[in-house]
Every structure is written in C-alpha cells, then in structure tokens.
ROTOR-735344 format. One record per residue (C-alpha): x, y, z. Coordinates in pm, whole numbers, plus 50000, padded with zeros to 5 digits. Layout:
# ROTOR-735344
- X  Y  Z
...
//
This chain:
# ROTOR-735344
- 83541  06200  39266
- 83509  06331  39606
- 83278  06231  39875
- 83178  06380  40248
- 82883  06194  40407
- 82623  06362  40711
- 82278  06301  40799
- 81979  06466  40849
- 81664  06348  41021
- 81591  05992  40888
- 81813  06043  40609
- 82173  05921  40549
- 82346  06179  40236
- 82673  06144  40067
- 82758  06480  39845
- 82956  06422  39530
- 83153  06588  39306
- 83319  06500  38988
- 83491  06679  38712
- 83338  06653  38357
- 83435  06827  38073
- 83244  07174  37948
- 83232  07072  37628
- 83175  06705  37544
- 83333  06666  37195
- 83635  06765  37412
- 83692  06551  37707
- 84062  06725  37788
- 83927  07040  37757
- 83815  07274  38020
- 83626  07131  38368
- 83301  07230  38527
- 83233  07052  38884
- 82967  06845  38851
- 82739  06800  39226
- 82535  06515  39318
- 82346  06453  39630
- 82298  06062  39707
- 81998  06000  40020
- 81857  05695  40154
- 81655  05598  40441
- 81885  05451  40739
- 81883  05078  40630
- 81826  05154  40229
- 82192  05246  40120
- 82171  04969  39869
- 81892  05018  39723
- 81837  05091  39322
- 81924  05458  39215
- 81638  05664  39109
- 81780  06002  38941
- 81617  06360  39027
- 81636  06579  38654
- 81493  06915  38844
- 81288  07158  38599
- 81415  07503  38452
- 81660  07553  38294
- 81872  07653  38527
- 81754  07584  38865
- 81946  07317  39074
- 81802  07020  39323
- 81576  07037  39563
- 81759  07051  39922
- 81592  06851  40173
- 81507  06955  40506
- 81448  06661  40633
- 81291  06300  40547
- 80960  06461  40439
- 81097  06687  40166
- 81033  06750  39904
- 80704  06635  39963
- 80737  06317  39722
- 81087  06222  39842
- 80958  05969  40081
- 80773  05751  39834
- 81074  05781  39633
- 81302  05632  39931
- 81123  05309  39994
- 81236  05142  39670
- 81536  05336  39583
- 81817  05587  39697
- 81755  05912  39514
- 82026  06091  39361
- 81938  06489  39292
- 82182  06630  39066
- 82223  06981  39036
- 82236  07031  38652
- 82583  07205  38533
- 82534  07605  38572
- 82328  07584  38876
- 82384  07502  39270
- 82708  07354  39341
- 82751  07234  38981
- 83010  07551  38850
- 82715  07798  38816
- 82662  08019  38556
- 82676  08404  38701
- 82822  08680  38541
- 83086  08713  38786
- 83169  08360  38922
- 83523  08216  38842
- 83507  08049  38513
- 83742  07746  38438
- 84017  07775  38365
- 84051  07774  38004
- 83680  07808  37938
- 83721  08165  37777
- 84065  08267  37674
- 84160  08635  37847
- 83847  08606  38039
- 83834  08516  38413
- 83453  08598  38446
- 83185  08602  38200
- 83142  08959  38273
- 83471  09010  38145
- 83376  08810  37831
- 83234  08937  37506
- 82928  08851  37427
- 83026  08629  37157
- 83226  08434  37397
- 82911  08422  37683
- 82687  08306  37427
- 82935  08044  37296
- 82977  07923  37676
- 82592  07867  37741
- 82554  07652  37456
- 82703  07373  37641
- 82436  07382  37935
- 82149  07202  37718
- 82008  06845  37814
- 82246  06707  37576
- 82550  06789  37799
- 82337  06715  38093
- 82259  06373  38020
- 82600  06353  37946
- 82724  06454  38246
- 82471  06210  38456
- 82654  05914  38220
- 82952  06045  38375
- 82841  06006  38725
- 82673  05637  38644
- 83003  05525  38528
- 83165  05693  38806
- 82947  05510  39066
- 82947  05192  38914
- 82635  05160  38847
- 82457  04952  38493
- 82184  05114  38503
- 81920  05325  38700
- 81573  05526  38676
- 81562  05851  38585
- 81264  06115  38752
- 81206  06425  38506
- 80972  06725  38615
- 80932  06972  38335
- 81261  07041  38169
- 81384  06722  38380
- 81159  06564  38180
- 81300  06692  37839
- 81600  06561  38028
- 81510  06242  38045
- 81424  06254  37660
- 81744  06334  37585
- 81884  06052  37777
- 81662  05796  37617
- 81726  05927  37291
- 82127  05885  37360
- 82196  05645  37677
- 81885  05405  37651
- 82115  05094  37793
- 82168  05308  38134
- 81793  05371  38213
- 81560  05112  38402
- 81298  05294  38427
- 81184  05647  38300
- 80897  05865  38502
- 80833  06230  38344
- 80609  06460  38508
- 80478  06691  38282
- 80794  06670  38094
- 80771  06474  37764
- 80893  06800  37470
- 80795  06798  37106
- 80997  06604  36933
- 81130  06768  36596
- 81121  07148  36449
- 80784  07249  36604
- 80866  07496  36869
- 80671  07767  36695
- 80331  07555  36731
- 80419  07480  37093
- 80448  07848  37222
- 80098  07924  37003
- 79975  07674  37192
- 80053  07802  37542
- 79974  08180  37448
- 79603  08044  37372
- 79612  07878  37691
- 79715  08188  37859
- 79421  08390  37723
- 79161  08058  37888
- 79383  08090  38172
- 79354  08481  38245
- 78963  08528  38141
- 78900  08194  38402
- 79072  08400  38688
- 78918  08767  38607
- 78554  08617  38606
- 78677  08478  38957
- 78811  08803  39060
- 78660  09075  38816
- 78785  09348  39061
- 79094  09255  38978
- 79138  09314  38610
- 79075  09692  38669
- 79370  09667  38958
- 79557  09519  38710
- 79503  09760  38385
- 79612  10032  38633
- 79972  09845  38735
- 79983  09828  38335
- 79937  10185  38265
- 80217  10255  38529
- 80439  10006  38406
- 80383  10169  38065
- 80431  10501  38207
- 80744  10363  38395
- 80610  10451  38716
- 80553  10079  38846
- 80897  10047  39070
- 81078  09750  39271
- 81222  09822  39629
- 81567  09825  39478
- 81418  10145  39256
- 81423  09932  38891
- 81103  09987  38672
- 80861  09737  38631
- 80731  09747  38249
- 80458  09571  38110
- 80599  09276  37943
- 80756  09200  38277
- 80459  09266  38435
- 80284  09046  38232
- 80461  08747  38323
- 80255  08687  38659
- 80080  08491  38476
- 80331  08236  38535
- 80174  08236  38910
- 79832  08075  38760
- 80028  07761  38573
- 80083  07593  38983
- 79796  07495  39208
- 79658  07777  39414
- 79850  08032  39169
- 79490  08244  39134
- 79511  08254  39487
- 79864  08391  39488
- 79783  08627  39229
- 79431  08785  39398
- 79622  08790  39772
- 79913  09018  39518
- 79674  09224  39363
- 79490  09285  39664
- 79772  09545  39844
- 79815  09874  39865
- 80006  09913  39502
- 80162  10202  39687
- 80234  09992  40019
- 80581  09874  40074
- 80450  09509  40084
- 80324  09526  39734
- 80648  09574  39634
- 80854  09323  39791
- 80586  09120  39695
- 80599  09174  39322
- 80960  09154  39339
- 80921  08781  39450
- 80658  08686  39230
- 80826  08793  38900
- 80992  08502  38737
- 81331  08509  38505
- 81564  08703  38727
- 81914  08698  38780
- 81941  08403  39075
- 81950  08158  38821
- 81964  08361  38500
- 81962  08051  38280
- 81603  08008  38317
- 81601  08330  38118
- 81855  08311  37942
- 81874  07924  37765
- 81522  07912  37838
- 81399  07890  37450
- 81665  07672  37353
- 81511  07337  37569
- 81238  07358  37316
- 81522  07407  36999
- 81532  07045  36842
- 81728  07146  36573
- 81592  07493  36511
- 81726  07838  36595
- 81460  07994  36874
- 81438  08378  36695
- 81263  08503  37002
- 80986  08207  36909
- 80757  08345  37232
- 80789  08694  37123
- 80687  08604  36736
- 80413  08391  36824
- 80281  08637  37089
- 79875  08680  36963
- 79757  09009  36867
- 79495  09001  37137
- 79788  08980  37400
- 79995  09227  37247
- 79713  09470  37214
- 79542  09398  37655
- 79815  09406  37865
- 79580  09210  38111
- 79609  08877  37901
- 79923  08732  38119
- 80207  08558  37981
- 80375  08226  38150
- 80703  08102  38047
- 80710  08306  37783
- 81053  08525  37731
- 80997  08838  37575
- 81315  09026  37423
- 81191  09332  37613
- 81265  09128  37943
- 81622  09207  37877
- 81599  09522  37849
- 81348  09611  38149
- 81530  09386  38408
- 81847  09504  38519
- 81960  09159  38626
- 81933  09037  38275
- 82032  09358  38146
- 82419  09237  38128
- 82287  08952  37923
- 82068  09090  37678
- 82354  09062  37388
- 82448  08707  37429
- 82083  08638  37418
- 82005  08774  37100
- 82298  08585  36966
- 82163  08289  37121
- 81846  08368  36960
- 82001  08303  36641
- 82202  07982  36704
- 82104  07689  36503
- 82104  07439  36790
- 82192  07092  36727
- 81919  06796  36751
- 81796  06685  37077
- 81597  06415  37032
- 81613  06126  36732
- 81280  05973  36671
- 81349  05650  36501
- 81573  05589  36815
- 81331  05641  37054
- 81113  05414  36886
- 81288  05119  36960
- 81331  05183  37250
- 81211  04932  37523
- 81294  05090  37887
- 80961  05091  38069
- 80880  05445  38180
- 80541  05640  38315
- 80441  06001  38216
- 80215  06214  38382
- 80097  06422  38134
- 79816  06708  38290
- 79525  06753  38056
- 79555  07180  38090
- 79934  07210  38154
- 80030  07562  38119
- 80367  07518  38001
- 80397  07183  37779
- 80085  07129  37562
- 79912  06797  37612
- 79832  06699  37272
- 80234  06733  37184
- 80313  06507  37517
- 80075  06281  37362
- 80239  06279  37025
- 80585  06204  37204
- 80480  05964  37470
- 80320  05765  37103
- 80675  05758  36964
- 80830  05518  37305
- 80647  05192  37274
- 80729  05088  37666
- 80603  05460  37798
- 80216  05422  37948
- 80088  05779  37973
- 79822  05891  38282
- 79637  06227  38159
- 79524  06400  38448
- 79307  06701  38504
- 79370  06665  38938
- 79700  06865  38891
- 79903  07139  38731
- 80192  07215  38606
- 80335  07154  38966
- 80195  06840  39054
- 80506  06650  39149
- 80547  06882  39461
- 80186  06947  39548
- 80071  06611  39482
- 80277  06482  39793
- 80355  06084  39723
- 80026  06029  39551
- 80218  06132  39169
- 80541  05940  39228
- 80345  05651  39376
- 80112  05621  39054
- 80375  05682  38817
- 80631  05404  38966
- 80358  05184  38964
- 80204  05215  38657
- 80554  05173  38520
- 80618  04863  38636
- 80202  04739  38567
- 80129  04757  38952
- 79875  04982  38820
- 79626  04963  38491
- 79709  05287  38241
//
C-alpha cells in the first residue's frame, strides 16, 4: 500500500492505494488499484474510522474542498476520521472506460475494453457489484489495521453497506444508511413498479405547479420523436432519454431545476448545454448506466426489469418522466453508451449471484441507523421498511423533511441524527 499525505484547509488527508484482486474467487489473478482518501480534523488523526460507500453505481467519492464539504463532512469529523473510498471502476480506483488501460491479464488479447468483445466487457463488469466492493473495503481494513469501523451508505452505498453486513458483520461498529436499505430477495420487479407509480405522483405534482410547462414539454417530445431535439455536440435527443429528467424531481429543489430548464429558448444555445447537463446515465461514469439494474439483482437476472415494468400510461404520455429508470432505448439514443449497448443486453440476461442472506442478517447485532424518506423516488419506503425489520440492532427514522438527497442537502442535521440515534443519544 502506498501513501502521500497534504492538507487542505482544516483538514489533514492521506491518499491510499492498494492492489486487490478483480475477481475475488481469484486472489492471484488480475489487479485493479483500489483508492482511499483518509481526513481528519488537525488533532483527530486517531480517531475511529467512519467509511464513506458513495451512491451510483459507478460514481466515486466526494472530493472535498475544504473542511466544510461535503456539507455533512464536518459532523462526521468530530467523532471519527472519514475514509471515502472510491468504489473499483470509478475515480482513482482503475475506472471502467472503454478506452482506459485494463490490467494486465484482465481480458486476454485485449488492452482496452474497446478492443474487447462484448462477451468479454460484460464478463469484466460483473465483478464491480457491492459484493466485490465490500470486499475490497475488507481489504483496506485489514490493510490498515483496523478491527473494526462504521460504515456511511447513501443510496447504492447503502446497498453497500447491506452487503457488508450480510458478509463482514465482525468488521462493522456501526452501520448508518441514508436512503439506502435494498429489497432483500428476488423482488426487483415490484421495486421498479413501485417507483414508476411514484413517477406518475411525482410528474402530475410538478405540472399542476407549473401547468405551462407540460405543453413546453409535449413539444420537446414531439421533436425528440421526430429526431429534431439535438445536443451541442449534434447527437439526438429521443424521448426515452428525454424522459429521464424526471430524475431532476427525486433531489430537493429538482422542480425548480426542471421549470428554470424548461423555461429557455428550446432553440437558444443555453437550452442546450443545459439539457446536456441535466440528462443522467452518460458516459463519465458509464456504470451508472450500465450495472445500474444489477444493484437491485439479488439473485435474479434484471431482463431490462425498468423497461418491462414501464406502465402503459407512461409508455403511452411522454410527459410522465422517468427517474432511475434505464430504458434499452438509452443505448441506442446516446452515443456515449452506444459502444456499450451489447454488453448490456448480455448483462441483462446474467443470473447474478445473491447479495444479501436474510437469516444472516438477522442475527446480526451491529447497531446501525437508517434514514429511510417517506416519498423516496428511487428506493420504495415500504421495502426499506421490510429490510430495516430483518436487522434487529437497526432503528429506522422515516422522514418526509428530505429527498432522495438528503445526506448532502441536509447539511450535519442527517448525519448528526443518524449517529445519534445509533448509539440511543436519540429516541427512534
């Protein structure tokens, strides 16, 4: 493992990396880089670890500027150092891009995944679920020396953290999840109905706040339909794609973001660069789009499960907006994800392995907190509920005061409940 410390304001960082295997069952076998960031407060460089599992898949740590971000890091920092990992495949963890260096041996005659079949691409992402990931933090624990240490999951952090308490429960202290606790079991099909029908609340609520806007809207459809509706870099826009703003209203002040969107000039330059920005599942971190389905797989092949469970009332107005919902047509409308559209249809039809092991995580006994928003967007509250039922030591706080995002907009006020109600500082 290699270290190199620096500072920033207030803050004291050591960056680490360590070698871990791609594939698990194979610990001589080909190495990804594995990057952790380790900050403390001058003063606190032996305090407890607390673990940041970022949300996704595919996008790495947060990078601070400085002692105040992200917003909840300095809550975070008076009990513990804080340890953001950037999950294999993304930052400086060997990233998944269709031309960065593979390792060596990862894919035999291929030096690139763009030089790799598809077979062989889609065989290479299945190692970049929460299973590895957990695995790899394990590594890093071990690495550091450390028995055990508290784990922080946001969103697919949180499935994350699932994982690890499923797998590694002796290495966890404590385990906060922020809107992050998955169905447990074959039921990915009843999560994404779920979220569709909270898509179609979601869109009516913001067109009775903005009624001008649905007509703005239907006419962006018709010329994504017509394949008219164009990015500055001359791609089309179609309306699947342009569908998935709706992603913008599962945040705090997303109708805002939408309306001040829909409000330009659809012919105006700014429109543009602005719907460029706002369209999720692009080819930064094409994980998100690619391995997205599979984070809800517990033991199930995905088969497209957004796209089959799509209602007919969606399918058939084009202004009832999808979230994090992939769509096979995404693949084919984006050019960034364009390159990857075989590899996800084989992935599609992978029988992934279990995640998560319910009599396990029944007994056991870390003490953990879950904030688990009552009209979360993107993982249904009555399924948190179900899961958070299953770990005996978990106390649950449903909230209607955030979204999806709540972590990050809530500033320390999340952390601070969660880390107390954890520990009983706090009554659930």
């Amino acid at each position: 493992m290699s270290t190199t410390t620096w500072t920033l304001p207030g803050l004291q960082l050591s960056d680490l990396t360590l070698p871990v295997p791609l594939d698990h069952a194979e610990a001589t076998g080909p190495q990804l880089e594995l990057f952790a960031r380790v900050i403390a407060e001058p003063g606190g460089e032996d305090r407890p670890y607390l673990v940041y599992l970022q949300g996704g898949p595919g996008s790495e740590a947060p990078r601070p500027l400085d002692a105040s971000s992200p917003p909840w890091l300095p809550r975070a920092l008076r009990e513990h150092r804080v340890i953001m990992l950037d999950q294999r495949g993304t930052g400086r963890s060997t990233p998944v891009g269709l031309d960065t260096a593979l390792p060596e041996g990862a894919i035999a005659g291929a030096a690139t995944l763009r030089e790799a079949t598809p077979s062989q691409q889609a065989q290479y992402l299945t190692h970049f679920r929460a299973d590895a990931i957990a695995r790899d933090a394990e590594l890093l624990r071990e690495h550091l020396g450390v028995a055990r240490w508290t784990l922080l999951g946001q969103s697919f952090g949180g499935f994350t953290t699932l994982r690890y308490l499923s797998a590694h429960p002796q290495s966890v202290e404590k385990a906060l999840f922020t809107g992050g606790l998955p169905t447990v079991g074959p039921g990915m099909d009843a999560v994404y109905a779920s979220t569709w029908e909270g898509m179609i609340v979601r869109s009516e609520r913001y067109w009775a706040r903005f009624p001008a806007d649905r007509d703005r809207f239907r006419r962006l459809a018709d010329a994504a339909g017509a394949g008219t509706l164009r990015l500055p870099d001359g791609s089309a826009v179609g309306v699947e794609r342009l569908r998935r703003l709706g992603h913008l209203l599962g945040a705090s002040q997303g109708q805002e973001r939408l309306h001040h969107l829909l409000d330009l000039d659809p012919a105006s330059p700014a429109f543009a660069h602005d719907l460029a920005a706002a369209l999720p599942f692009g080819g930064r971190n094409p994980l998100y789009a690619v391995i997205h389905e599979s984070c809800w797989a517990d033991g199930v092949a995905t088969r497209w499960a957004a796209d089959r469970m799509m209602p007919v009332a969606v399918r058939e107005d084009p202004t009832l907006l999808g979230g994090e919902h992939i769509h096979r047509d995404l693949f084919a409308e984006d050019p960034q994800l364009v390159p990857w559209a075989e590899a996800a249809d084989l992935l599609a039809e992978h029988e992934w392995p279990q995640l998560y092991d319910a009599a396990a995580l029944r007994a056991v006994e870390v003490p953990g907190a879950a904030a688990v928003y009552f009209d979360d967007a993107y993982v249904p509250r009555e399924s948190s509920l179900a899961t958070a039922a299953l770990l005996p030591a978990l106390r649950t706080w449903v909230t209607s005061e955030y979204e999806h995002n709540g972590l990050r907009a809530g500033g320390e006020d999340v952390l601070d409940h969660l880390l107390d109600l954890a520990v009983g500082r706090r009554a659930a």
